[in-house]
N, C-alpha and C positions, 0 to 999 in steps of 0.2 A: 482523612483530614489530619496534616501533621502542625500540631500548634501547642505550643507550651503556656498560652494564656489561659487557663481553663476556662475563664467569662466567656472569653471569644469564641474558644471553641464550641464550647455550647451553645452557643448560640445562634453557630454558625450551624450546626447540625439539626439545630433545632427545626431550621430553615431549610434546609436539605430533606431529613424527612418528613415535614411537611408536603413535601413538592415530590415524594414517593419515595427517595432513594434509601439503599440502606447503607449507611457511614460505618468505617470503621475507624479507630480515633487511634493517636499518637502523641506522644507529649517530648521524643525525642527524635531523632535523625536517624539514630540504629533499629530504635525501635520503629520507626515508617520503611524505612528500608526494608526490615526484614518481613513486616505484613503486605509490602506491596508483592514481596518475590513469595510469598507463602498465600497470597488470597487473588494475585492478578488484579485489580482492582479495574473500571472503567476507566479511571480520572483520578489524578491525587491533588490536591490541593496543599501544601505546603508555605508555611512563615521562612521567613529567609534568614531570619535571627530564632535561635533553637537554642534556649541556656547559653547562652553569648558565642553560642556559633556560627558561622554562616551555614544558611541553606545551600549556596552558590554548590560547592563540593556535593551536598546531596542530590542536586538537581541531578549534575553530571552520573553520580554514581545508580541513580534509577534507569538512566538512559543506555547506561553501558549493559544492564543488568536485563532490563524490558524497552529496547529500542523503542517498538510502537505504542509505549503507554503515555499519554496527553498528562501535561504536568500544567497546574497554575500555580503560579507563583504570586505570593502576597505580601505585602509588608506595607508598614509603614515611611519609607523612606522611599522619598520621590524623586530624588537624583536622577537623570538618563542614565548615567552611568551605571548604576546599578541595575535599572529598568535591562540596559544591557547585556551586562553581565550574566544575568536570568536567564533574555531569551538566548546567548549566545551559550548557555552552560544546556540547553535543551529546553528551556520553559516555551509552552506554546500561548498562555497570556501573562497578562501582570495587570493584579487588582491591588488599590490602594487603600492602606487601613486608615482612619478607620471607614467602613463600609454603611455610608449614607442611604445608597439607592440597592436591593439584596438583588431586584432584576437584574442587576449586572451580574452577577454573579449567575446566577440561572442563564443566562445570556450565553456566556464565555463556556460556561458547560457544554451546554447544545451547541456553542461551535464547535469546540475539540469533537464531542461526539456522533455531530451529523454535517457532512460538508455541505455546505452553500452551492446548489447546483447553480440556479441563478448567476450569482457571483461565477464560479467557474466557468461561467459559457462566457459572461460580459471580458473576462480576464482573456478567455480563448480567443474570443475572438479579436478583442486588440493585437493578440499575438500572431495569429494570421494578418491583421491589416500589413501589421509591420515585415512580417517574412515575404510576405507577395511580394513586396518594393525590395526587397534587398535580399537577391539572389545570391551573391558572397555569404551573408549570414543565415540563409537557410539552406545552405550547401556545409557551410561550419557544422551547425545543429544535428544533420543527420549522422555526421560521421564523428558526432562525437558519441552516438547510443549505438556503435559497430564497438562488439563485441573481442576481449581479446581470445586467441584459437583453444586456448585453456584454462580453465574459471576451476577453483573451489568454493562447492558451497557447503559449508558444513562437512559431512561424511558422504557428500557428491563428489565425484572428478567430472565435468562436462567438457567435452573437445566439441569443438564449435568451427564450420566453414558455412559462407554463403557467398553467392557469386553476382549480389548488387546489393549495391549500399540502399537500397530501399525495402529491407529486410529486417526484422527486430525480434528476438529472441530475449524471453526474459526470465530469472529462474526464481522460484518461491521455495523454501524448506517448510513442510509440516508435517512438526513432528520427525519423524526417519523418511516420511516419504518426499517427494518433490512434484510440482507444479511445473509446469514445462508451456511458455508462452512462444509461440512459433504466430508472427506474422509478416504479411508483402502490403506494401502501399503502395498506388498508383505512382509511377514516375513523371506523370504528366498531367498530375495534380498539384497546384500549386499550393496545397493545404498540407501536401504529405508531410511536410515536415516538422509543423507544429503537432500535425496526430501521433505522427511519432513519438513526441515528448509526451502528448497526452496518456499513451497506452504505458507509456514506460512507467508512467505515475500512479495507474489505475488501480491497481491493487492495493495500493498501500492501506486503503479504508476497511477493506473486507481482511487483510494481512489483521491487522491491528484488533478489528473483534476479535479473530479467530484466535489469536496468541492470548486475547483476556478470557474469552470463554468459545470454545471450539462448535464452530457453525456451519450451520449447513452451505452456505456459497462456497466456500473454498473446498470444501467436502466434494461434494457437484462440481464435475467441470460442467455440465450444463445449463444449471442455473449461473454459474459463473460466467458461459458466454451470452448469455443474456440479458444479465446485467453488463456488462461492457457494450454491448450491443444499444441498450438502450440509452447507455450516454452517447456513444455515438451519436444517437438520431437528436439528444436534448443538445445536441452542439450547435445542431440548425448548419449541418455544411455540405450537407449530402454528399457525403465522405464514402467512398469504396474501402475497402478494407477485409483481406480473406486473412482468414488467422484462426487457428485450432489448439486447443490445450489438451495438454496431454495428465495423467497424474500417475507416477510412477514409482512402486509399490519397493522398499529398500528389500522387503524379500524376495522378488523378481518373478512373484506370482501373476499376475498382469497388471495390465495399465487400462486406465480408463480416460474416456478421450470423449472431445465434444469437437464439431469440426465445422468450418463457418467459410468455404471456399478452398481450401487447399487441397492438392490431389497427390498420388504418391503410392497409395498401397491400397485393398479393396476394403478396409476397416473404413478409411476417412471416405470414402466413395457411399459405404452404409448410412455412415450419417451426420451427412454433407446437408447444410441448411441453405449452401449460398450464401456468398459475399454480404459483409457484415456492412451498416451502417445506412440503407438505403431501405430496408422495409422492417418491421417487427418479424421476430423470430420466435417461434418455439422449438429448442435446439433439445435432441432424444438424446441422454444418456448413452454409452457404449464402452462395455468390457471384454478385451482379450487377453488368450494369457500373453505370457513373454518370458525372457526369461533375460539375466544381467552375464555383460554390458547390453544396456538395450541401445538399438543403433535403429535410430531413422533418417530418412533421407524425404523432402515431402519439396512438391512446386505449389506456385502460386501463379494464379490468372493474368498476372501479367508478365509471368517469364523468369519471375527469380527463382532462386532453390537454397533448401538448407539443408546441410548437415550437420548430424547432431549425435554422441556417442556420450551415454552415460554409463557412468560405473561409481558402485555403491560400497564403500569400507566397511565389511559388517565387522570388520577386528577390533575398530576404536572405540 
């Protein structure tokens, strides 16, 4: 909680641990800054006016600092404009002081905190009505999540080919290591291309714990295709979808892999659940070694292929 009003603040916290959480306070910009990047926090709450600063610069400087950390922005100034300015500097709500009703505020929490599945199926699925009718625009969509042939992530280099644009390769840093999303969609599914945006997007919930407080999904690639899996089914599209993650190790000790349809090498044949989206899965854990550059080449059941060579900087 960054707030220079000490009344408010208090009693904004007051309300906060009541309702379980534990606050930690700031009465400055440097000073919230520097305990969000020293404590990770869930949630920061922030005034937009801080000893006659703007928060606006702050918002931006948290986001640059902890990309996936939920900011709400507060203030007493109800301009759009500034409402703007907020969300467009990174704020993901804006509550207006003074604070009448505090369930808003509890409200806007548990949004940043737990996505709206509901909501995201009723949104999906508009987006599917619309792409089924307009073939141009769901031809756009796909190939706008086609990969260029060589990506930095962090102290990754990944060289990247695949031989149909209905292929999606996504990359996650944790920590020194990386997350490696390898999937194929149906080409003669007229949903594949909304699912496509959906998987590119999927992460970003379990990303965002994991950078506040390091958890077991992302940890697991198998818990990890399980939960993907199961939004899959909460989409209601009885969507096909083979796709395996890999997790691989910056010391090039081995990788650990979860695998949901794709074929290629006898590790993923080990523990292969089948084609993801069409029944509940319990997807087995699996470690081998390897060693860097690790170079996979992997198909999918409906005929595409990827290749994929990564190499890890251990100098920097």
């Amino acid at each position: 909680m960054i707030e220079d009003d000490t009344v408010f603040r208090q009693l904004m916290v007051a309300y906060l641990e009541l309702w379980g959480a534990r606050v930690l306070e700031a009465d400055t910009a440097i000073e919230g800054l520097n305990q969000a990047i020293a404590y990770r926090p869930d949630v920061v709450i922030t005034d937009l006016l801080l000893e006659k600063e703007s928060g606006i610069p702050l918002i931006g400087q948290l986001k640059r600092q902890l990309p996936s950390l939920p900011i709400i922005a507060i203030s007493s100034q109800k301009k759009l404009s500034v409402v703007a300015q907020a969300l467009r500097a990174g704020a993901e709500d804006y509550l207006i002081k003074p604070i009448r009703h505090w369930r808003a505020v509890e409200a806007a929490i548990i949004g940043c905190l737990e996505p709206d599945l509901p909501l995201l199926c009723q949104e999906l699925n508009e987006h599917v009505s619309y792409f089924s009718q307009h073939d141009i625009a769901a031809s756009r969509l796909c190939q706008s999540w086609q990969q260029l042939p060589e990506r930095n992530v962090g102290k990754w280099l990944l060289s990247y080919r695949q031989s149909s644009p209905w292929l999606l390769t996504d990359y996650i840093e944790l920590e020194q290591d990386m997350l490696l999303l390898l999937a194929e969609f149906n080409p003669l599914d007229k949903n594949s291309p909304v699912l496509m945006t959906l998987l590119a997007l999927v992460l970003h919930e379990p990303l965002r714990q994991y950078q506040n407080s390091p958890c077991a999904l992302l940890n697991n690639p198998a818990k990890t295709l399980e939960y993907i899996n199961q939004l899959l089914l909460n989409a209601g599209l009885a969507c096909q979808v083979n796709l395996a993650l890999f997790r691989l190790q910056a010391k090039g000790c081995e990788v650990q892999l979860a695998n949901g349809g794709m074929q290629g090498n006898e590790w993923l044949r080990l523990c292969n659940v089948g084609t993801l989206g069409i029944k509940n899965v319990t997807a087995s854990p699996l470690s081998y070694p390897c060693g860097l550059p690790f170079a996979l080449r992997v198909q999918g059941g409906f005929g595409g292929e990827i290749q994929v060579t990564a190499r890890h900087n251990c100098a920097n």
